[in-house]
Wavefront OBJ file of the C-alpha trace (Angstrom):
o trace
v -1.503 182.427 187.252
v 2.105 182.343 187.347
v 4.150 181.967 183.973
v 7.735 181.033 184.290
v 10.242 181.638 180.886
v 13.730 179.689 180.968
v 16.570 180.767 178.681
v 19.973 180.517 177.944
v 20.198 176.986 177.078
v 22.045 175.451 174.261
v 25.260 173.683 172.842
v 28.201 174.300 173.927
v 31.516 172.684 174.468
v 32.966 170.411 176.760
v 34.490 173.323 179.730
v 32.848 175.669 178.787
v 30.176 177.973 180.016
v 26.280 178.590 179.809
v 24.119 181.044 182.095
v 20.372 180.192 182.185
v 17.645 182.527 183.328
v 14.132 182.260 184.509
v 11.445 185.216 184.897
v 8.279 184.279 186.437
v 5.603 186.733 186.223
v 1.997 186.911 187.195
v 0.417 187.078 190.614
v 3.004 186.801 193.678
v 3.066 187.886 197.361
v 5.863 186.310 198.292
v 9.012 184.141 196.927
v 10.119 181.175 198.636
v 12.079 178.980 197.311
v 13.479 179.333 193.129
v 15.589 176.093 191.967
v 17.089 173.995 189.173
v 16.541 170.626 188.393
v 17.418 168.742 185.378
v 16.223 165.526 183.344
v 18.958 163.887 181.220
v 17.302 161.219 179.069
v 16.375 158.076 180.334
v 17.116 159.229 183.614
v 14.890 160.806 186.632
v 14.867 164.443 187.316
v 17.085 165.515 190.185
v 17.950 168.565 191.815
v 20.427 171.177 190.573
v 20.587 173.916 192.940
v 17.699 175.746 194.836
v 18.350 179.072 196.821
v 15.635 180.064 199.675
v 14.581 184.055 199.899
v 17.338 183.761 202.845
v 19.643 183.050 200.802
v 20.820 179.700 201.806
v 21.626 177.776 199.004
v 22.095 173.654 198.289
v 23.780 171.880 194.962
v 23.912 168.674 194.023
v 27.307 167.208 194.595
v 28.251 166.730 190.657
v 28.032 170.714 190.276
v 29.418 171.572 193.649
v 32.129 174.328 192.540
v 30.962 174.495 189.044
v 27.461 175.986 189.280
v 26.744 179.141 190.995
v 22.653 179.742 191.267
v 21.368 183.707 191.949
v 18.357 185.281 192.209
v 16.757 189.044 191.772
v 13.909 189.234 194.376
v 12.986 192.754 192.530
v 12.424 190.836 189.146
v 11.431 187.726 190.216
v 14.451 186.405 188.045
v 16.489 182.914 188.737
v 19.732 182.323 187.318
v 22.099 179.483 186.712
v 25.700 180.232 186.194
v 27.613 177.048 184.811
v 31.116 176.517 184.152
v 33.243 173.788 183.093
v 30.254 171.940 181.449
v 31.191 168.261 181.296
v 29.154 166.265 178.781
v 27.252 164.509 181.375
v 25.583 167.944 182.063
v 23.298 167.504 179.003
v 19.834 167.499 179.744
v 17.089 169.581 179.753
v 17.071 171.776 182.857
v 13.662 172.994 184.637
v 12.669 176.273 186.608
v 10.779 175.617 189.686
v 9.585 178.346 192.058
v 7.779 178.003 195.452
v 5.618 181.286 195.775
v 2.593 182.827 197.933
v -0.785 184.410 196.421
v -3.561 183.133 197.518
v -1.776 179.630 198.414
v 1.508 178.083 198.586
v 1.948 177.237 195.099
v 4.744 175.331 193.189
v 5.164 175.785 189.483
v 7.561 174.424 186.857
v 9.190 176.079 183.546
v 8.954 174.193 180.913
v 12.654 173.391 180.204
v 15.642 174.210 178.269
v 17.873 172.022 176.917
v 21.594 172.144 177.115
v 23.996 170.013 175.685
v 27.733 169.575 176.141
v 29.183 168.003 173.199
v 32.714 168.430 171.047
l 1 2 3 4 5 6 7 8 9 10 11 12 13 14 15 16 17 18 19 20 21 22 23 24 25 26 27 28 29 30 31 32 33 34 35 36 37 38 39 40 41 42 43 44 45 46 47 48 49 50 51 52 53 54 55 56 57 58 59 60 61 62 63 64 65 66 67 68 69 70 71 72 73 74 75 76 77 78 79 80 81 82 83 84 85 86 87 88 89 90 91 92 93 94 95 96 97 98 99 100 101 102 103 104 105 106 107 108 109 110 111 112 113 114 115 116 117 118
């Protein structure tokens, strides 16, 4: 059983800047895919930014330039780098990872809220 834990989220102002980690731990062969997505309320979830275990990496257009996402393979460790938050980046972001045990099996965090506000 896998176990993801977010942090790093919080208030802060409008340009300003907020890293957010996630560990997972538990039982993995191999890492595929770690990601972002966020929920802002009344709205849908929608990606962030996902890197593969190649490497490649894809944003969503409204962070392009902004948002830099990095992993650590050895630690099993996602992170979110954001800078010049803009108050529509409020919303509670999620963890997902794509990993190998047994199965192919996708797992969430369970959030951490960040909010952009003066």
């Amino acid at each position: 059983q896998v176990q993801l834990v977010e942090s790093g989220g919080g208030l802060v102002q409008p340009g300003g800047s907020l890293r957010l980690s996630c560990a997972a731990s538990g039982s993995i062969l191999v890492m595929y895919t770690m990601g972002w997505y966020r929920q802002a309320p009344g709205k849908q979830r929608e990606l962030v930014a996902v890197m593969t275990s190649g490497g490649s990496t894809n944003y969503a257009a409204s962070v392009k330039g902004r948002f830099t996402i990095s992993r650590d393979n050895a630690k099993n460790t996602v992170y979110l780098q954001m800078n010049s938050l803009k108050p529509e980046d409020t919303a509670v972001y999620y963890c997902n990872v794509d990993y190998f045990w047994t199965s192919r099996v996708e797992v969430w965090g369970q959030g951490t809220l960040v909010t952009v506000s003066s």
